[in-house]
C-alpha positions as a printed NumPy array, in Angstrom:
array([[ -22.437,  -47.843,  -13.693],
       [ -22.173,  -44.082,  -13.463],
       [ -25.399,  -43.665,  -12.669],
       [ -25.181,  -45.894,  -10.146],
       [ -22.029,  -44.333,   -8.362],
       [ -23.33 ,  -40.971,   -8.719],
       [ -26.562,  -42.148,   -6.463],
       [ -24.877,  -43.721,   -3.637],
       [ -22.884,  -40.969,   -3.352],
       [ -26.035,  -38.478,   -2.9  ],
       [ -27.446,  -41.201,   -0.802],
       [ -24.607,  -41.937,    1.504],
       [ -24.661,  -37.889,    2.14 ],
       [ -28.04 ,  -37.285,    2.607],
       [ -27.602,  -40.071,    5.353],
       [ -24.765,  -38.143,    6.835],
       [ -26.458,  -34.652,    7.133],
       [ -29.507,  -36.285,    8.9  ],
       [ -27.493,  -38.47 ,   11.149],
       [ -24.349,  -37.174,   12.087],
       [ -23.044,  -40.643,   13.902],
       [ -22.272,  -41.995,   10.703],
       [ -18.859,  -41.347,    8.518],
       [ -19.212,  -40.798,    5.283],
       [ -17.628,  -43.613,    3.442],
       [ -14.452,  -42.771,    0.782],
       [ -14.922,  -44.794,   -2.423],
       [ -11.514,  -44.42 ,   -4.372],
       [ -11.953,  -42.323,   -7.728],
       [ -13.286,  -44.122,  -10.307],
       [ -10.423,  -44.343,  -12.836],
       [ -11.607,  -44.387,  -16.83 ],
       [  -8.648,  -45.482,  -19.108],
       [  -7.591,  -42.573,  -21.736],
       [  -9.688,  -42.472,  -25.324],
       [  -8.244,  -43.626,  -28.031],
       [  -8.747,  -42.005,  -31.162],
       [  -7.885,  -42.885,  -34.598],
       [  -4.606,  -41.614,  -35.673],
       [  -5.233,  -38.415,  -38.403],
       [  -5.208,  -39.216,  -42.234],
       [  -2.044,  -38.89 ,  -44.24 ],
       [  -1.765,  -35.524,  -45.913],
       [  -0.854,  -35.548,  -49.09 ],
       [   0.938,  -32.393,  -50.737],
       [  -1.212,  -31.507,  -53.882],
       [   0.085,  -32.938,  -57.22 ],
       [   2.141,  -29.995,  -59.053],
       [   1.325,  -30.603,  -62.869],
       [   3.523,  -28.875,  -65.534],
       [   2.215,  -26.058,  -67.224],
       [   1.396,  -27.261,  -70.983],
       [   2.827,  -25.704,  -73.638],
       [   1.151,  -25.101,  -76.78 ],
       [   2.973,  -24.305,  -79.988],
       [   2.194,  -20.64 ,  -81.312],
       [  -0.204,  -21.215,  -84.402],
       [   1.595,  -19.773,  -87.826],
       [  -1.105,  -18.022,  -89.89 ],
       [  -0.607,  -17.379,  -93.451],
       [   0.753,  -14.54 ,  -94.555],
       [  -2.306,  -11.898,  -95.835],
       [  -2.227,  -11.227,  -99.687],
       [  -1.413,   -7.784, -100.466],
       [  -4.38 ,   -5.81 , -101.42 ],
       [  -3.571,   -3.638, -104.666],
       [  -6.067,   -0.863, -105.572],
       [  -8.33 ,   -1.211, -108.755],
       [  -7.242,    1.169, -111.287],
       [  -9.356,    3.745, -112.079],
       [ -10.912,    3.389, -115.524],
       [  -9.684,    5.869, -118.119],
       [ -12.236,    7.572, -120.1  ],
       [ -11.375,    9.806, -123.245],
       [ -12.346,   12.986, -122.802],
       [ -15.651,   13.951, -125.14 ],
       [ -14.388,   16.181, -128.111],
       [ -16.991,   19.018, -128.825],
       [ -16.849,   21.214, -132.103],
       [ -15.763,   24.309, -131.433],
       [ -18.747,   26.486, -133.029],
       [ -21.754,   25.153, -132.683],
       [ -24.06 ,   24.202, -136.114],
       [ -25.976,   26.617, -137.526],
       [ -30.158,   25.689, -137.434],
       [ -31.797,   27.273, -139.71 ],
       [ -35.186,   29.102, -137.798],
       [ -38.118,   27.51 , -139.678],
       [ -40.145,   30.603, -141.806],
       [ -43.859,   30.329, -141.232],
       [ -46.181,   31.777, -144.121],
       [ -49.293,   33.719, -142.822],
       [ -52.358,   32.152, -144.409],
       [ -53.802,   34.04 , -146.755],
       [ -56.85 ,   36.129, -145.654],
       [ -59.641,   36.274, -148.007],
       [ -60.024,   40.147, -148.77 ],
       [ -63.901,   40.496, -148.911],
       [ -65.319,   43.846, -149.716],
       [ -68.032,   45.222, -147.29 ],
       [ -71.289,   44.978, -147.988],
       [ -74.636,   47.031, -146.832],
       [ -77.332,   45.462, -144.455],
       [ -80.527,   46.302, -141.869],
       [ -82.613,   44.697, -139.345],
       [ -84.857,   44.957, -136.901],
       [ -87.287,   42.735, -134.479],
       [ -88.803,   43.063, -131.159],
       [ -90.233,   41.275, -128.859],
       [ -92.879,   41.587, -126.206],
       [ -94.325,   38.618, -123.886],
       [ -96.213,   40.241, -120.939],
       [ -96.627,   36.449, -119.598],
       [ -92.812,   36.651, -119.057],
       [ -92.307,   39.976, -118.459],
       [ -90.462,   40.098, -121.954],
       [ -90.014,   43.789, -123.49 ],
       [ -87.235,   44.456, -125.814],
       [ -86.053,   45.186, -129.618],
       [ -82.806,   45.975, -131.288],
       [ -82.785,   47.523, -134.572],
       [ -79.136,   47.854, -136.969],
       [ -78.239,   49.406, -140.033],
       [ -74.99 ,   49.691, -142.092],
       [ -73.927,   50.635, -145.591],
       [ -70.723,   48.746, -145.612],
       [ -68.424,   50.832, -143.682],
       [ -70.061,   52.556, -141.036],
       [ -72.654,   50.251, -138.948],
       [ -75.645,   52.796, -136.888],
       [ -78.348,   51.032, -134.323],
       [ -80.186,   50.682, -131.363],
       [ -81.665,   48.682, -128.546],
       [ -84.111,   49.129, -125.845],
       [ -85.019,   46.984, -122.6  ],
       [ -87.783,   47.177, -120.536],
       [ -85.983,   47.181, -117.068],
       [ -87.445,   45.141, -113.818],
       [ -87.838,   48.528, -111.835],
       [ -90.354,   49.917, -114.298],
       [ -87.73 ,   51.836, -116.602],
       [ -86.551,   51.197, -120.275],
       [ -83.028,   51.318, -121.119],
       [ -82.28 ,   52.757, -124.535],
       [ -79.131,   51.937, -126.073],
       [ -78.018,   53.893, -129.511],
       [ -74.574,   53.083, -131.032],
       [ -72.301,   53.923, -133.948],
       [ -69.283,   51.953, -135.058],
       [ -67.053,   52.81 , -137.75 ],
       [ -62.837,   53.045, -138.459],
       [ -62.802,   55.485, -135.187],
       [ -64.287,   52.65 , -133.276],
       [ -67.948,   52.237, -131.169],
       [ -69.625,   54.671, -129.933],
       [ -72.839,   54.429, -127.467],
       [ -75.278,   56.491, -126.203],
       [ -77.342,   55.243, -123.286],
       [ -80.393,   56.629, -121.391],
       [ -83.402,   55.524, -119.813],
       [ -86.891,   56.711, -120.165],
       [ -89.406,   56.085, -116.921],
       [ -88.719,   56.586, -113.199],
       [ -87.694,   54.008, -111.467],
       [ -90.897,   52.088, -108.664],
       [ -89.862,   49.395, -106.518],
       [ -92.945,   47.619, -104.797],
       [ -93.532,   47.619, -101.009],
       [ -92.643,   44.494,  -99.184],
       [ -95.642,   43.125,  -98.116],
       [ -95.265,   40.057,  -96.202],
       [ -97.523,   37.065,  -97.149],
       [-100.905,   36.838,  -94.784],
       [-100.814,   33.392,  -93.46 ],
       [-104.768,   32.223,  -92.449],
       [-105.105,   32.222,  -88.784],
       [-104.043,   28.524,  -87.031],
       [-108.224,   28.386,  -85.972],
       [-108.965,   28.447,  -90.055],
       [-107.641,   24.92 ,  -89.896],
       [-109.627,   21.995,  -88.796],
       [-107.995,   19.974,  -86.198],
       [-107.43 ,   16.236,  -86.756],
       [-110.682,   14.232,  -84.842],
       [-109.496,   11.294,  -83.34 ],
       [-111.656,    8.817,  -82.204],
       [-112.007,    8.182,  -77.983],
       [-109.935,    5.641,  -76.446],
       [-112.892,    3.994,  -75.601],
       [-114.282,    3.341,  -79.179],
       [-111.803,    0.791,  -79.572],
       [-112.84 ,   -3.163,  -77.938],
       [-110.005,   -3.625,  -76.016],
       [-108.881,   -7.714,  -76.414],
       [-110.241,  -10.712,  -74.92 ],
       [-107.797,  -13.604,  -74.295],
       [-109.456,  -16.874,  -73.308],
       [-107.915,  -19.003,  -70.832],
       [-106.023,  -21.764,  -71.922],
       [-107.855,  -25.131,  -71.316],
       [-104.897,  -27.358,  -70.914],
       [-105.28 ,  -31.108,  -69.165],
       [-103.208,  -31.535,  -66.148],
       [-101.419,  -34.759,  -65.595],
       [-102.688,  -36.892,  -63.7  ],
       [-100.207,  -39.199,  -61.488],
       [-101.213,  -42.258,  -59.938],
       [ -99.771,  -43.105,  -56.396],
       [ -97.179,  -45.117,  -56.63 ],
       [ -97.204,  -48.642,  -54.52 ],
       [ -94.101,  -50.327,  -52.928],
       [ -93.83 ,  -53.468,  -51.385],
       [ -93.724,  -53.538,  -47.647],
       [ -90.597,  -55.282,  -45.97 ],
       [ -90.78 ,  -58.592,  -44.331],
       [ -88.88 ,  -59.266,  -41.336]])
């Protein structure tokens, strides 16, 4: 119905602005009755509830806490002097009292296969003990050695007879590298080189294969 209204208004003044004989017609004012709406919801003040009240919980008393005694030891009663050990008395062994007695010898050895040259020679007549030794040294000397020992204690004498020769260093004479044959090894070509065959293996043979032709 609006729609309607609101396009014979536009067409009643298009009408007027291209012919200006014509009045444009007054249609009273459509009149719409008011809206009605739905009257708002109650509102209800929000239900006050009384605080609760909870009895104060009663606890039982704590039991009293006594310390432990301390544990009474009797005090340890030493003697006033200490006892008396008696230090243990060792005996020194006896020592067999043997009287001295005379004796001599001699030997000597010499080993030219080991370079062995030496002798010792001692004599004593039970209280004072004489002798000698002699080495034959590496450098060519010998060492002689002659010795007395008696209460005043030893006594040696040592000299050495020779002068002293130390051989030249003389390196070791290696033979030339020529002097030793070189290893002949036989030419690459000496050796047949291998000959594989080729494998003779059947192929497979596959036969055509047939299909039926379609009938229309």
């Amino acid at each position: 119905m609006n729609k309607f209204v609101v396009l014979a208004t536009l067409f009643a003044s298009a009408m007027a602005t291209a012919d200006p004989s014509y009045s444009i017609a007054a249609y009273p004012a459509p009149a719409y009755p008011a809206p009605a709406y739905p009257a708002p919801a109650p509102a209800y003040p929000a239900p006050a509830y009384p605080a609760p009240a909870y009895p104060a919980p009663a606890y039982p008393a704590p039991a009293p806490a006594y310390p432990a005694p301390a544990p009474a030891y009797p005090a340890p009663a030493y003697p006033a002097t200490m006892p008396a050990y008696e230090q243990p008395a060792y005996s020194k062994p006896a020592e067999e009292d043997y009287s001295p007695m005379p004796f001599d010898f001699a030997y000597e050895v010499k080993d030219d296969a080991t370079y062995q040259d030496f002798s010792h020679k001692e004599a004593s007549n039970g209280k004072v003990v004489t002798g000698s030794y002699r080495v034959a040294l590496p450098d060519s000397r010998t060492q002689i050695v002659t010795y007395k020992a008696d209460e005043n204690g030893y006594v040696a004498d040592v000299k050495y007879e020779g002068e002293a020769k130390y051989d030249e260093y003389k390196p070791a004479a290696y033979p030339a590298e020529s002097a030793y044959p070189r290893p002949a090894y036989p030419a690459e070509s000496a050796y047949p080189m291998p000959t594989y065959s080729e494998p003779s293996n059947p192929k497979p043979a596959y036969s055509e294969p047939s299909y039926p032709k379609p009938a229309y």
